[in-house]
VEXDREN-227039 format. One line per 2 residues: number of its first residue (from 1); for each residue x, y, z of N, C-alpha, C. Coordinates in nm, 2 decimals. Example, Ala and Ser with C-alpha at 12.3 -4.5 7.8 and 13.67 -1.06 7.14 Angstrom:
% residues 2
1> 1.32:-0.57:0.78:1.23:-0.45:0.78:1.32:-0.33:0.78  1.28:-0.22:0.71:1.37:-0.11:0.71:1.29:0.00:0.79
% end
This chain:
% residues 234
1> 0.21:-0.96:0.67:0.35:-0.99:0.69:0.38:-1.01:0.84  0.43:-1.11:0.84:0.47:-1.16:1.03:0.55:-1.05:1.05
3> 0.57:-1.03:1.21:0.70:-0.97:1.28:0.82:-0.98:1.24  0.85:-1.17:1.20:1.00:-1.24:1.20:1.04:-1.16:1.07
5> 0.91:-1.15:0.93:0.96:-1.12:0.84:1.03:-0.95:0.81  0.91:-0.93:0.90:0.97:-0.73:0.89:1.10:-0.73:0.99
7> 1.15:-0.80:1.11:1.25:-0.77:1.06:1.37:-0.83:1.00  1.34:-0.93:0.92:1.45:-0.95:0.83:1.49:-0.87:0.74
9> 1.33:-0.83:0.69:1.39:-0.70:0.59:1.43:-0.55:0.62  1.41:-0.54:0.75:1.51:-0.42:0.83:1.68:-0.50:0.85
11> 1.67:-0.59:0.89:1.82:-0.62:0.84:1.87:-0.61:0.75  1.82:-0.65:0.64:1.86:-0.63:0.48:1.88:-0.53:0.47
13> 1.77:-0.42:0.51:1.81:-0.28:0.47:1.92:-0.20:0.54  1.97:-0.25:0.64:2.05:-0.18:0.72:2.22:-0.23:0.70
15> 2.17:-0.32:0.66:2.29:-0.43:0.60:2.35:-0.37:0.46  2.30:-0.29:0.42:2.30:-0.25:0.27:2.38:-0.11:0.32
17> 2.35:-0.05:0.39:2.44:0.11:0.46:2.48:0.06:0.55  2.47:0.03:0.68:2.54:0.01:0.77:2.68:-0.10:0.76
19> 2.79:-0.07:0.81:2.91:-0.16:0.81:2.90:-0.24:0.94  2.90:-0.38:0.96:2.93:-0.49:1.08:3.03:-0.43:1.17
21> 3.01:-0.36:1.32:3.08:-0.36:1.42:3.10:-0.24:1.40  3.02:-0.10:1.31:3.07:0.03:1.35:3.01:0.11:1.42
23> 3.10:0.22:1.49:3.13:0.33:1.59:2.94:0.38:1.58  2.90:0.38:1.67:2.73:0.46:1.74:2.74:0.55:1.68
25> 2.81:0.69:1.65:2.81:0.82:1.55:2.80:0.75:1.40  2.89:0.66:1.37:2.89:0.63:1.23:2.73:0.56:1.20
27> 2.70:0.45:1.27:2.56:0.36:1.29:2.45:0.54:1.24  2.49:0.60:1.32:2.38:0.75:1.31:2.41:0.79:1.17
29> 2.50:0.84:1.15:2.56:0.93:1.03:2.46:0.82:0.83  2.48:0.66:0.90:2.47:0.58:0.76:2.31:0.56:0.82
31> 2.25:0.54:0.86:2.12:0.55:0.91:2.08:0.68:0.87  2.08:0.78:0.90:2.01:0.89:0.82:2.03:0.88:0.68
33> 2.13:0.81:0.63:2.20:0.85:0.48:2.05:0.70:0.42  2.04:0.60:0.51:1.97:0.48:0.44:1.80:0.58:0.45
35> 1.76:0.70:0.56:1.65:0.76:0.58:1.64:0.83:0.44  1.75:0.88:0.43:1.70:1.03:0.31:1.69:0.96:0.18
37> 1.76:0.82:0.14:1.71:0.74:0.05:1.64:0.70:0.03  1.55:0.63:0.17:1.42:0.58:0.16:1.30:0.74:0.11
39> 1.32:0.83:0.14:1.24:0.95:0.16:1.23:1.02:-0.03  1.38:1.01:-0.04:1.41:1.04:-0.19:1.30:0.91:-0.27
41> 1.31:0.82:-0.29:1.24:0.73:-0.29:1.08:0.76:-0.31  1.01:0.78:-0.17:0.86:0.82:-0.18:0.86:0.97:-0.25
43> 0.95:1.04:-0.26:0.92:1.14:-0.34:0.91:1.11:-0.52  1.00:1.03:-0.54:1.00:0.94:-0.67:0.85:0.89:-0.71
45> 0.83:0.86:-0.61:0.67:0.77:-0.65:0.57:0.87:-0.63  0.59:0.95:-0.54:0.45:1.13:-0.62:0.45:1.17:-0.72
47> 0.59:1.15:-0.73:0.63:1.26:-0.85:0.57:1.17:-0.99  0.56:1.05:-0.95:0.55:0.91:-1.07:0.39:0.93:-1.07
49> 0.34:0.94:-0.97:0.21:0.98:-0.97:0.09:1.09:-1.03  0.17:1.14:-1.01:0.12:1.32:-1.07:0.15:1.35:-1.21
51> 0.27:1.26:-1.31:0.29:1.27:-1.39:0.23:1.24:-1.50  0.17:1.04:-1.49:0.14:1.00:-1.54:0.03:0.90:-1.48
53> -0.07:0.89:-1.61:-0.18:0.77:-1.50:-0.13:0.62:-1.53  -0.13:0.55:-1.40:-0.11:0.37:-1.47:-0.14:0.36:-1.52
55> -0.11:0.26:-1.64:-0.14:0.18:-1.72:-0.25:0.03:-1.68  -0.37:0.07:-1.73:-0.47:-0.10:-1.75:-0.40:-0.17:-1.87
57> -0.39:-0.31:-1.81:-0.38:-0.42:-1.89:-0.43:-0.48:-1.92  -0.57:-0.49:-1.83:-0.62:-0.62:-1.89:-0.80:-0.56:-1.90
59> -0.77:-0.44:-1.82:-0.94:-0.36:-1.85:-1.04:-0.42:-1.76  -1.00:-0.42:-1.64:-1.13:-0.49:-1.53:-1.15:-0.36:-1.47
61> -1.25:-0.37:-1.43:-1.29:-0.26:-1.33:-1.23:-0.24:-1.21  -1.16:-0.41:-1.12:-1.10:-0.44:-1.03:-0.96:-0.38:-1.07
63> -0.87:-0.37:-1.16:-0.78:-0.36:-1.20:-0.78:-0.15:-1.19  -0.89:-0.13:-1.20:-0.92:0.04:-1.19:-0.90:0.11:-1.08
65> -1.02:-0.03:-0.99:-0.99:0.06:-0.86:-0.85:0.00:-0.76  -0.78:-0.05:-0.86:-0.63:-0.11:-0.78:-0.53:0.01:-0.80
67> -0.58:0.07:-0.94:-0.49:0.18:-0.97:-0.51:0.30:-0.88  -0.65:0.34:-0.82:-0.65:0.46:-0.77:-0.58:0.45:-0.64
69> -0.59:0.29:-0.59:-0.56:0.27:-0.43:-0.45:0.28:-0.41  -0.32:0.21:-0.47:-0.21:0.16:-0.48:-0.11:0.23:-0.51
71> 0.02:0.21:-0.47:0.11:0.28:-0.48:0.15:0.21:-0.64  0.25:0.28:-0.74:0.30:0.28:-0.87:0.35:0.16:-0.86
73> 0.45:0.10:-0.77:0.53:0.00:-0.73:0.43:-0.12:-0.72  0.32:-0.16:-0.59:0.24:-0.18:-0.57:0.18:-0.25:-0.67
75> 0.10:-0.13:-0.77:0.00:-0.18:-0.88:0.10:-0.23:-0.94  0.18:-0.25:-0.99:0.24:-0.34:-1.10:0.24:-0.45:-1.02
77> 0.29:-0.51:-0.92:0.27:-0.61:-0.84:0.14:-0.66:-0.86  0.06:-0.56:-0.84:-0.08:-0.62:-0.83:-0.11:-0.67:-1.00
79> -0.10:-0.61:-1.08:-0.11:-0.60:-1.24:-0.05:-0.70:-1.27  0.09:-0.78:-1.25:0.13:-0.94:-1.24:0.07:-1.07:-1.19
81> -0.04:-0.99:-1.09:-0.08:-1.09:-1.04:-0.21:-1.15:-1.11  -0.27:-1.01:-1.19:-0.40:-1.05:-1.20:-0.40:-1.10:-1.38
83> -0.24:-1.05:-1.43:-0.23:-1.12:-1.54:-0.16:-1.31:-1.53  -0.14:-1.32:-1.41:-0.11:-1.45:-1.38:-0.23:-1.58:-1.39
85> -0.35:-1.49:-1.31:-0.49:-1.47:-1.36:-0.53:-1.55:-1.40  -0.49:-1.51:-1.53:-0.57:-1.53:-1.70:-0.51:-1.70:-1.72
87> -0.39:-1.74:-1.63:-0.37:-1.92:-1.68:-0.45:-2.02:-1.61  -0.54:-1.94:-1.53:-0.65:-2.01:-1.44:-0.80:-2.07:-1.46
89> -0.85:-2.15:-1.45:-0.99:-2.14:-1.48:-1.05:-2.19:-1.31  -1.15:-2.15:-1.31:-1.24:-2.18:-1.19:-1.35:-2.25:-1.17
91> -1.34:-2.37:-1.08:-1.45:-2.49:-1.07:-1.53:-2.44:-0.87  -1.66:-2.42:-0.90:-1.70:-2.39:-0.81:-1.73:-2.54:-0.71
93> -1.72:-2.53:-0.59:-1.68:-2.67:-0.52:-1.80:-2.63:-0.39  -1.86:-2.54:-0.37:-1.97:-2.47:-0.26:-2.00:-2.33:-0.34
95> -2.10:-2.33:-0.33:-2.14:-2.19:-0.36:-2.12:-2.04:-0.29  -2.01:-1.98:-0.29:-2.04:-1.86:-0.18:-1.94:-1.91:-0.08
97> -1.86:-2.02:-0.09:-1.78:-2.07:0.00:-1.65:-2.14:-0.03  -1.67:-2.23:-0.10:-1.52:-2.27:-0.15:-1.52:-2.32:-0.31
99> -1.38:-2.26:-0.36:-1.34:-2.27:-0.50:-1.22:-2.32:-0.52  -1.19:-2.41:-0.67:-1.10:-2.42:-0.69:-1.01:-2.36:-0.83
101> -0.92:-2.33:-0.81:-0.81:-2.25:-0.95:-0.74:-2.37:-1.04  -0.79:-2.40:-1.15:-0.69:-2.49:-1.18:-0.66:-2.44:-1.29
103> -0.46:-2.46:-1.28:-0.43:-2.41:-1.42:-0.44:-2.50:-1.58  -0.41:-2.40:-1.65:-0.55:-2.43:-1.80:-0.43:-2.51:-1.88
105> -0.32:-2.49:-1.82:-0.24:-2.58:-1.90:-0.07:-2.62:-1.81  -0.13:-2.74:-1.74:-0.09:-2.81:-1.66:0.09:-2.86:-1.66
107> 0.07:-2.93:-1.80:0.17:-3.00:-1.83:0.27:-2.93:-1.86  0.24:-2.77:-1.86:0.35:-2.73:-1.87:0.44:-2.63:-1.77
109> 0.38:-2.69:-1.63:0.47:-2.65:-1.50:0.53:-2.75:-1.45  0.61:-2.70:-1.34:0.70:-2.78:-1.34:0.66:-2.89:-1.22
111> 0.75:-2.98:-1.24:0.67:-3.09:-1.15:0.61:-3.07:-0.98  0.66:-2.97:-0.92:0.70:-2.93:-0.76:0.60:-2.86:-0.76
113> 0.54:-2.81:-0.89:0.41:-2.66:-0.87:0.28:-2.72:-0.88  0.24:-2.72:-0.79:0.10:-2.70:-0.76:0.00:-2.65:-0.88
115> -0.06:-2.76:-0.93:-0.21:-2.67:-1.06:-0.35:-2.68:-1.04  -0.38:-2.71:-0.91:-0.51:-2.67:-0.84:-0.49:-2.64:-0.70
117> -0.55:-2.50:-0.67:-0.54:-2.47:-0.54:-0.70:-2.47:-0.50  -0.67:-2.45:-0.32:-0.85:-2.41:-0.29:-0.83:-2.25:-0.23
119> -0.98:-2.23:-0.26:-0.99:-2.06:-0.21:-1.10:-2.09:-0.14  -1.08:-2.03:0.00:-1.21:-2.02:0.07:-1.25:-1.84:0.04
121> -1.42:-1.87:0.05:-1.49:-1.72:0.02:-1.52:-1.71:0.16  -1.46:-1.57:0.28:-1.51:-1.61:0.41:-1.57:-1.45:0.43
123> -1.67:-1.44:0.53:-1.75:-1.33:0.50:-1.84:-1.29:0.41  -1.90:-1.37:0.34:-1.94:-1.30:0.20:-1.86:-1.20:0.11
125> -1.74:-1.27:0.13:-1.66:-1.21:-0.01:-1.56:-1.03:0.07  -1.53:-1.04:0.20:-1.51:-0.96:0.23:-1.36:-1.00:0.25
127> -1.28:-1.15:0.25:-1.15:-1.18:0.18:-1.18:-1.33:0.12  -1.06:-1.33:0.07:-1.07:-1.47:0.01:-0.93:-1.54:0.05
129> -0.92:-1.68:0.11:-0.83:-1.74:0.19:-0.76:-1.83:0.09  -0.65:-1.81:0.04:-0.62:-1.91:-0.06:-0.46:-1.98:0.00
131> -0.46:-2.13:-0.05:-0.39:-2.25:-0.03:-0.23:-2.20:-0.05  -0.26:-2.09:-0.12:-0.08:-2.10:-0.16:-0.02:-2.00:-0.08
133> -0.13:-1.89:0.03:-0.05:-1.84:0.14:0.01:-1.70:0.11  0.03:-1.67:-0.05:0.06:-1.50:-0.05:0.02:-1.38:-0.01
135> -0.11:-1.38:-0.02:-0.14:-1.26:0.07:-0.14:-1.24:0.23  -0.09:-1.38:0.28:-0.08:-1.36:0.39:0.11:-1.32:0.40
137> 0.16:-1.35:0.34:0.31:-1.30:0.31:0.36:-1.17:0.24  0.32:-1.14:0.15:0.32:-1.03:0.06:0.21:-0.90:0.04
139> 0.08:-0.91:0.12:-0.02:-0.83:0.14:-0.11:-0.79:0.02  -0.11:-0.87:-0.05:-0.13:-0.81:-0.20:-0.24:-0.97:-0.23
141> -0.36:-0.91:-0.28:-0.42:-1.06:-0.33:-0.33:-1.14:-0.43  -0.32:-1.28:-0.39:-0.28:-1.39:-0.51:-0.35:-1.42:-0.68
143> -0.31:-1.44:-0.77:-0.40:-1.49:-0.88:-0.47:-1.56:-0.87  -0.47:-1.68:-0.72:-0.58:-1.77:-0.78:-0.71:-1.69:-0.67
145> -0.69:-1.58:-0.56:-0.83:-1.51:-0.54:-0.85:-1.43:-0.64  -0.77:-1.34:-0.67:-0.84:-1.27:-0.83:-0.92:-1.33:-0.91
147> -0.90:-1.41:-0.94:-0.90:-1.52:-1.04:-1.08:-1.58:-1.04  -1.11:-1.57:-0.84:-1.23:-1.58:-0.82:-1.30:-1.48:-0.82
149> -1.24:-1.39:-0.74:-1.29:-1.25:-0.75:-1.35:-1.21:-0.90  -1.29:-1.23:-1.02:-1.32:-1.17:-1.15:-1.42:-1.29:-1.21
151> -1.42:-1.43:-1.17:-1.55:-1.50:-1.18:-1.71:-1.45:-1.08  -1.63:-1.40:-1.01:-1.81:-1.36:-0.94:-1.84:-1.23:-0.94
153> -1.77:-1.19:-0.96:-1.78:-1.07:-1.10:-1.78:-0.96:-0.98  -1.66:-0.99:-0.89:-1.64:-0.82:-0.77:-1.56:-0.71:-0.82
155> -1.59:-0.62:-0.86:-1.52:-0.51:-0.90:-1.42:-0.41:-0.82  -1.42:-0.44:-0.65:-1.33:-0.38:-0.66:-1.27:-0.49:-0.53
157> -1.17:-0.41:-0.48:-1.06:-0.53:-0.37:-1.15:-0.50:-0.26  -1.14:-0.61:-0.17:-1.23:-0.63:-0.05:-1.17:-0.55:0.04
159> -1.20:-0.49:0.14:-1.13:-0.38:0.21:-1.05:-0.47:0.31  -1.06:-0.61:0.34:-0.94:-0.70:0.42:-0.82:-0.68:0.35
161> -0.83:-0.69:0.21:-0.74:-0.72:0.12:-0.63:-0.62:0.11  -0.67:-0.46:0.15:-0.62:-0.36:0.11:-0.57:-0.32:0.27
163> -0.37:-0.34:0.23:-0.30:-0.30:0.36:-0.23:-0.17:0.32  -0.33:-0.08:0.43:-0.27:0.08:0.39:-0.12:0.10:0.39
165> -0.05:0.05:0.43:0.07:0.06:0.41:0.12:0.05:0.24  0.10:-0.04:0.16:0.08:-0.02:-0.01:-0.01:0.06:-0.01
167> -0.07:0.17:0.03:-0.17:0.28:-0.05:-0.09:0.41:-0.07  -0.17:0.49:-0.13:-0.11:0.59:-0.17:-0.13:0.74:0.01
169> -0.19:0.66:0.11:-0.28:0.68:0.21:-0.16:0.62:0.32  -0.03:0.60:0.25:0.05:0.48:0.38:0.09:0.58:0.48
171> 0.12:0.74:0.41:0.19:0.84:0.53:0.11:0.89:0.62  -0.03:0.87:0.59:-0.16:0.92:0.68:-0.20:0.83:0.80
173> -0.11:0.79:0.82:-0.15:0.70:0.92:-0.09:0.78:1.07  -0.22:0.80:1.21:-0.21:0.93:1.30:-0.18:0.84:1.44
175> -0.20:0.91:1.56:-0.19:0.82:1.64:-0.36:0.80:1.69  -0.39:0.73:1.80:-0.52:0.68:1.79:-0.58:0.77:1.83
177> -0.59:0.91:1.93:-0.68:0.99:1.95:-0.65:1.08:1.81  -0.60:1.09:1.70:-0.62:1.19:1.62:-0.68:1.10:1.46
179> -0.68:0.94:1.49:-0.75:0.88:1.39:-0.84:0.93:1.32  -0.93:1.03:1.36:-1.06:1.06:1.30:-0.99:1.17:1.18
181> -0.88:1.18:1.20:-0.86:1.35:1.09:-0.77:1.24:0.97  -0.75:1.12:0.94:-0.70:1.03:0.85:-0.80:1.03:0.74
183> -0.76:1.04:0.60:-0.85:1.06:0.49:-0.94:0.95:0.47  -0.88:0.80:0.54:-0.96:0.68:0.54:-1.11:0.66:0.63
185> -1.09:0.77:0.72:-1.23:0.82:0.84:-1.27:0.90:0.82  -1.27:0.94:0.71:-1.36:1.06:0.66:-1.49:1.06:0.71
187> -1.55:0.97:0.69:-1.73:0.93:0.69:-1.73:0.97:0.83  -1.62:0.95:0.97:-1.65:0.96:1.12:-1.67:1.10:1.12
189> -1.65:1.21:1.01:-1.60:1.38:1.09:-1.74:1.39:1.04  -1.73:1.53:1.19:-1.88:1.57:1.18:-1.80:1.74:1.23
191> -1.76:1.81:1.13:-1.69:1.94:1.13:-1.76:2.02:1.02  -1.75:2.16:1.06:-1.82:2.24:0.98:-1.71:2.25:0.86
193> -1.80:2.31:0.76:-1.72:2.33:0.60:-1.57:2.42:0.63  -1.56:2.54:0.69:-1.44:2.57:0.77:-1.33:2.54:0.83
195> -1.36:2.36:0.92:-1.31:2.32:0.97:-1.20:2.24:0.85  -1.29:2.19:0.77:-1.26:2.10:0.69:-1.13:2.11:0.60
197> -1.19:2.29:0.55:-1.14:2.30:0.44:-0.97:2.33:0.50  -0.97:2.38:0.60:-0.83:2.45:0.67:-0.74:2.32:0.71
199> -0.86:2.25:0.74:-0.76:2.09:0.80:-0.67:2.02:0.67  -0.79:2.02:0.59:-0.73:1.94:0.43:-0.61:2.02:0.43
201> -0.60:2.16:0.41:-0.49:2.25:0.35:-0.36:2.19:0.47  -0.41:2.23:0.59:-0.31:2.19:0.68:-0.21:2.06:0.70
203> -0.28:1.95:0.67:-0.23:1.81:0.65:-0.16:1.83:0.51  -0.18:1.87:0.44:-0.13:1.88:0.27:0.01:1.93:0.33
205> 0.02:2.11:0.39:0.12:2.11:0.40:0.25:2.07:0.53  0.15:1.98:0.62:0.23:1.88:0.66:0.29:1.80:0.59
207> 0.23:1.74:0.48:0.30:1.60:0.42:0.43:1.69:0.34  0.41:1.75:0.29:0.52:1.87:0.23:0.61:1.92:0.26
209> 0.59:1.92:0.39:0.75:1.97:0.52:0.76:1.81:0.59  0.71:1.76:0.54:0.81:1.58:0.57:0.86:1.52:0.47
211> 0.88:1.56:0.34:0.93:1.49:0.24:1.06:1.50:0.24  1.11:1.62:0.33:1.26:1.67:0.34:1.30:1.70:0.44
213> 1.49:1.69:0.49:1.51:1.83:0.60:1.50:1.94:0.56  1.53:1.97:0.46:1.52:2.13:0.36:1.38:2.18:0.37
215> 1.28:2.09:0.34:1.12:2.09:0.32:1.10:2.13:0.47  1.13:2.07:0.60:1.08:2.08:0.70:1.13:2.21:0.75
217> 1.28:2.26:0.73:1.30:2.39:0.78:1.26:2.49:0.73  1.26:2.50:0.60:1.13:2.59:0.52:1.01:2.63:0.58
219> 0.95:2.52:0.58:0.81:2.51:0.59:0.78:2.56:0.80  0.89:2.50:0.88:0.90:2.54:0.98:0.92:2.69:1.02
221> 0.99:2.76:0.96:1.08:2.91:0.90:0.92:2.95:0.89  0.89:2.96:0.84:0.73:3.00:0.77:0.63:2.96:0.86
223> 0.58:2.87:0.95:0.52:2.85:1.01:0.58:2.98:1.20  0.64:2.96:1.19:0.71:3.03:1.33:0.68:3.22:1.28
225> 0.76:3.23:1.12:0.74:3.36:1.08:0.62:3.42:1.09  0.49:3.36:1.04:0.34:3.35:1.02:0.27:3.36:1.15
227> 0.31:3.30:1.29:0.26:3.29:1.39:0.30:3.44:1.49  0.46:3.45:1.45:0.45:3.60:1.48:0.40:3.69:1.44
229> 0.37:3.71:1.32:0.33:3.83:1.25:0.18:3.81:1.30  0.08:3.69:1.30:0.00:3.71:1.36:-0.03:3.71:1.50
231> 0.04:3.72:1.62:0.09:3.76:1.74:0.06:3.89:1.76  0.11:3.96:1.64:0.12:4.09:1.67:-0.04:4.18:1.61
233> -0.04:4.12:1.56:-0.21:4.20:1.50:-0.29:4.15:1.58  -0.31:4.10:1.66:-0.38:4.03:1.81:-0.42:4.11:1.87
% end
């Protein structure tokens, strides 16, 4: 997603609570109010999470590991796309390098749409570059790379493909000297079983005293309370 576009959609969104030409206190006051909705929100989608598992539609293995990565919102996005998919067939045009999607029943789009695109394979399959430009707009692979992807038979998304921001991994994101403690650098720690186990617990209940103001003064209350009582057995 370009710059120009993120912020259009911070205008949108601000445009939606904020009123044209109001007072700095009010701008503050409807700005937290647009925060605690956005926040209500990701709590919505844990809670969507922990409840119940996604639903497969169409039974690929790719479609599996979309579910574990992806936010609820997200994989159905993605789940649209890979049922879009299925109107595709694929003519190989290079081996390992360029493909084309052509849809299986032409005549019945509309004249302005496009029914063959090209996909380039670049890296050995580490993304796939396709004509119609979506996932460089929307971050999410298109149907006509799926489409190749599930002809050369890759089972899961290419790690270009996957913008942590749609993961379920989007609030773990640190500043760069504490990168290494992010669940996605796992493989870089070289900490004893100790370290590990107290760090996990500790980021958990970070993410837990940020879901809320209520969550954070709790969990603050308790953290200050805890620090004194062990102060004193010292």
């Amino acid at each position: 997603m370009t710059s120009t576009q993120r912020s259009e959609i911070a205008n949108m969104m601000l445009k939606a609570y904020v009123p044209p030409g109001c007072a700095m206190n009010m701008f503050v006051r409807h700005y937290m109010r647009l925060q605690h909705d956005h926040e209500a929100d990701e709590g919505y989608e844990e809670k969507r999470k922990k409840m119940a598992k996604p639903v497969l539609h169409v039974n690929l293995a790719i479609e599996e590991h979309a579910s574990k990565i992806y936010t609820r919102a997200m994989f159905e996005q993605f789940g649209h796309n890979l049922y879009q998919a299925g109107a595709y067939k694929i003519e190989e045009v290079e081996k390992g390098k360029v493909y084309l999607a052509k849809h299986t029943k032409p005549h019945k789009r509309e004249k302005w749409s496009r029914v063959i695109l090209e996909i380039k394979m670049v890296d050995e399959g580490e993304y796939f570059e396709c004509e119609c430009g979506w996932f460089e707009h929307m971050d999410v692979p298109c149907c006509h790379a799926l489409k190749v992807m599930d002809y050369l038979g890759i089972e899961e998304i290419p790690g270009k493909h996957i913008m942590k921001r749609w993961t379920w991994d989007a609030r773990d994101i640190l500043p760069k000297h504490l990168q290494i403690y992010q669940n996605d650098h796992a493989s870089s720690r070289f900490f004893t079983y100790r370290h590990s186990t107290i760090l996990k617990k500790a980021l958990e209940l970070v993410r837990l005293g940020d879901a809320s103001a209520e969550a954070y003064e709790r969990l603050d209350a308790l953290f200050n309370n805890d620090l004194i009582a062990m102060a004193h057995h010292m």
